[in-house]
N, C-alpha and C positions, 0 to 999 in steps of 0.2 A: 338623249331621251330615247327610250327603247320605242317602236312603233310597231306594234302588234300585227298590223297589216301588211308589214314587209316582214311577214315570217320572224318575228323577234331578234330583226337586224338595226342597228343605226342607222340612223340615215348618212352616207356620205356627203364630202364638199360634194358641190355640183347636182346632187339630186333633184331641188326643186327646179333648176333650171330644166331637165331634161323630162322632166313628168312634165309641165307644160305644156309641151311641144308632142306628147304623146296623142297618135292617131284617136281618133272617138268610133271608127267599126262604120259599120253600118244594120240597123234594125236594134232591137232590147237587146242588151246583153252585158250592158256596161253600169255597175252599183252607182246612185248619187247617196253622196251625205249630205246634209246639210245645203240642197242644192248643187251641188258639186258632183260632176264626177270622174267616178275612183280610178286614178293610173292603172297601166298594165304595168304590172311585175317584170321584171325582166327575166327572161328566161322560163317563161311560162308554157305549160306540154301542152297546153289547148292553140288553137287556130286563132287567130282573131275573127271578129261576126260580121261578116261580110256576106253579099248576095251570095258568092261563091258554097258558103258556113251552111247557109240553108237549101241551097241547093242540093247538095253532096247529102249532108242530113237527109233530106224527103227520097233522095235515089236507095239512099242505105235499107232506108225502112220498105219500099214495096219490095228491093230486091230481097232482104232476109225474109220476107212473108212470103215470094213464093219461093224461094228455092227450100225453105225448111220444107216447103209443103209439094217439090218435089222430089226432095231426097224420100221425102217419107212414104209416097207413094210407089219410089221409083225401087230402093235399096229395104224399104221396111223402117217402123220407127225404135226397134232394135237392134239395126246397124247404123242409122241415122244420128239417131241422140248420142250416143257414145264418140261418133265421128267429129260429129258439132262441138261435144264437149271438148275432147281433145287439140281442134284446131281453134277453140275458143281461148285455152290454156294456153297456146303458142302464141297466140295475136297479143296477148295480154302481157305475156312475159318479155315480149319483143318493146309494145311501149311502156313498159314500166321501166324495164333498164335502159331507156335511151336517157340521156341528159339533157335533150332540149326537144320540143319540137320538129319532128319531121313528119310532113305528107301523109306519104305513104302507111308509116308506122300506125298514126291517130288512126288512119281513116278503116286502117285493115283492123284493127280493134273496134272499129265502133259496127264494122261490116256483121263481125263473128259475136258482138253482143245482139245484135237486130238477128240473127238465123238463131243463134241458142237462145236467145231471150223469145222467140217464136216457140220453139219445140217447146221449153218449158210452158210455158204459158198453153199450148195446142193438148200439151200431155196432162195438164193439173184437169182440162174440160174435157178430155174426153179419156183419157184411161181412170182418173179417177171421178169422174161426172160433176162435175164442181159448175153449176150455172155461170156464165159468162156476169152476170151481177153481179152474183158473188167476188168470184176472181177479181171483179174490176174496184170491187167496194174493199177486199181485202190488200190487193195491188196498192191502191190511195193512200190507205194506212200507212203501210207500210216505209210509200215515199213519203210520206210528213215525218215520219219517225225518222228517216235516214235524215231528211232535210234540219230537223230538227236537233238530234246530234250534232249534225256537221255544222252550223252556226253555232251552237252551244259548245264548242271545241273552238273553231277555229275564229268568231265574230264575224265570220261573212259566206257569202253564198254566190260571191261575185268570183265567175269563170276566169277574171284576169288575175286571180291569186294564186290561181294550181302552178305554186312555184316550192313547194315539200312533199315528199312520200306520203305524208297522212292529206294533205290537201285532195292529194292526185287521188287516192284510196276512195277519201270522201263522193271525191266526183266522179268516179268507174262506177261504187255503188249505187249513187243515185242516175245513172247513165244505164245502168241494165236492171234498174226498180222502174222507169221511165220507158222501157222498152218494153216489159211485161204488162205494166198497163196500159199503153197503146195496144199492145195485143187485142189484150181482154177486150177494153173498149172498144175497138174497131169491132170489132165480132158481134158484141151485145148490140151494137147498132146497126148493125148488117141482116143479123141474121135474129136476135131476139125480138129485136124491137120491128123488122121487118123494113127498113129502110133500102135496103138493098145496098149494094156497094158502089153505083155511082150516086146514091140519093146520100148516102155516109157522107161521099167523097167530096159533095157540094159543103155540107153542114159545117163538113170541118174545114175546108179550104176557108167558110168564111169566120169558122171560131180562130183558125190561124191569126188571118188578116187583123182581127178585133184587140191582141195585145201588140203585134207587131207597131199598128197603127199608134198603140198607148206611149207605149213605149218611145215613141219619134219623137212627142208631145210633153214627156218628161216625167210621165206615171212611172215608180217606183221601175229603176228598169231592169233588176235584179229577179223583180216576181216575173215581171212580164219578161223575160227570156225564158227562166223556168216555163211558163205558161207556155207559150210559142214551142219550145222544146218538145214537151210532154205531147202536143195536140201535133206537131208533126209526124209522129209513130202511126196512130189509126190514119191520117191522110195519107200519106203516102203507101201505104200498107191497104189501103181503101180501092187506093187507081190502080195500083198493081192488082189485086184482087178482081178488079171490075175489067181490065184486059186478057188475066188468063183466063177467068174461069169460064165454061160454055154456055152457051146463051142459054139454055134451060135452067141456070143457076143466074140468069142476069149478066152475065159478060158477054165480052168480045168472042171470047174464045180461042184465041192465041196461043191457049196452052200456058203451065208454070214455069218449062223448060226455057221456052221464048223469050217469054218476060224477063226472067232471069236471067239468059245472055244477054237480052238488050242492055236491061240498067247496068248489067254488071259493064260492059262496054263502056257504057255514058260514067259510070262512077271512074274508072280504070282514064278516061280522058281528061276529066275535069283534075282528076290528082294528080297528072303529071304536067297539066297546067299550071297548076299550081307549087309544084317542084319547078318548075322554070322560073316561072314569074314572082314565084313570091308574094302574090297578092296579100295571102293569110297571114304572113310574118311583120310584126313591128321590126325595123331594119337593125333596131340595137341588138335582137336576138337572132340575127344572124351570122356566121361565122367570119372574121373579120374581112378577110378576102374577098367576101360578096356584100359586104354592104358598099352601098351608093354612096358617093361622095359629093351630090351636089343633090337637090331637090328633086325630087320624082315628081311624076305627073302628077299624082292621086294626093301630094301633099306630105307626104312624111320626108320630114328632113332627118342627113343622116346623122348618125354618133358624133363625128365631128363637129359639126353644124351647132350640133343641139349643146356641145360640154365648150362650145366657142366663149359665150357670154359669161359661164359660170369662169372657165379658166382667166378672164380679162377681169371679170370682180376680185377672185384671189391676190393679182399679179397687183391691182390695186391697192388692195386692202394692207399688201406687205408695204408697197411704199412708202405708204402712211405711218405705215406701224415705224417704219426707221430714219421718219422723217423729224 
């Protein structure tokens, strides 16, 4: 039977054995059906959704808000944009021709969608004066529209499938649709609405918390990742905003330059944490050499482990069959 959610593959012997035993993440991020939910794919270019997943996320988003918004003051926003764009095109083409997941790769891709998904967003409101409402009500669209496609193609919206070229496509799209409207957002509520950027930076730290929480409890946990995703752009983009800018605009005053070494720092250590440890990999989609052969701390058992039980049902089933 063809299974549409494993990419319009079969399913092999031993599958259901080894989807079983597949990790569950930690926070929304993982599709149910029918009460159930949905394996990770094997060999899928996203992270697993771990503390770590949101971590690195929220560093992403303040650091591309201020260093867009030091390049632009430092180089101009006509050596800056063009910059952005270029090392945007490189981060992009680097994890698109990888074949599986790696650290580094993801994370420098989602680095250069958060600084160009800034510039754009900083240039549609102020080179061409477009109200931060605006932008943000136009942005919204836009992500339903991408969102909307990509389940009307592929029947799902669950981050554990980006396991095909158009899946992966799907999800960069709505990955730098989600980054432009944090923008927008964070802004209209900073500066239209008058919130200021630590008063933003409360709001949304607790609209964060409100799907994450849903999502533990077994709410739909496909929406509620999306949700949690989108609303970490203006939060993290909010505290970074509220450390560099000068107290006369409501910050620390730290400076963009600062802020942006620091995160850049904090992201640059968290990822090669994770290049060691492996926390973000289900162990099947590691290269065979480094997966664990007995049970890790955290509970994921390895490849062996997991195709042990399906391989003892086979070996049985023949017996049978020649008995």
């Amino acid at each position: 039977m063809i299974n549409r959610e494993h990419g319009g593959q079969s399913a092999s012997p031993g599958t259901e054995g080894r989807v079983l035993q597949q990790p569950t993440g930690t926070g929304p991020g993982e599709q149910r059906s029918r009460g159930h939910r949905a394996p990770r794919h094997r060999f899928s270019k996203v992270p697993e959704v771990t503390a770590f997943f949101w971590i690195i996320k929220i560093l992403t988003t303040g650091m591309g808000e201020t260093a867009s918004d030091w390049m632009a003051h430092t180089i101009g926003p006509l050596a800056s944009v063009p910059l952005g764009f270029v090392v945007f095109v490189v981060a992009m083409a680097i994890q698109l021709r990888s074949k599986r997941y790696t650290p580094w790769k993801y994370w420098l891709a989602v680095v250069m969608v958060s600084v160009f998904g800034t510039m754009i967003a900083d240039a549609i409101h102020v080179g061409l004066g477009v109200p931060y409402v605006v932008s943000t009500v136009v942005f919204a669209i836009v992500l339903a529209a991408v969102l909307y496609y990509w389940h009307a193609s592929q029947g799902t919206l669950s981050v554990h499938s980006i396991n095909t070229k158009q899946r992966e496509l799907y999800y960069w799209a709505t990955v730098i649709t989600t980054f432009a409207l944090g923008t927008a957002a964070g802004d209209m509520t900073a500066v239209t609405f008058h919130w200021g950027y630590l008063g933003s930076a409360v709001v949304f730290a607790i609209a964060f918390a409100i799907p994450m929480m849903l999502g533990r409890i077994g709410v739909n946990h496909v929406a509620m990742f999306w949700t949690a995703y989108i609303i970490t752009r203006p939060l993290g983009a909010s505290i970074a905003d509220w450390m560099g800018m000068p107290a006369t605009r409501g910050g620390l005053g730290w400076g963009t330059g600062t802020v942006t070494v620091l995160w850049s720092f904090m992201i640059v250590v968290c990822v090669i944490v994770l290049g060691r440890s492996h926390k973000d990999v289900d162990p099947s989609d590691l290269p065979r050499a480094q997966r664990p052969t007995t049970q890790a701390a955290n509970g994921h058992w390895s490849v062996r482990d997991q195709r042990r039980p399906a391989r003892q049902a086979d070996v049985s089933a023949s017996k049978r069959r020649f008995q």
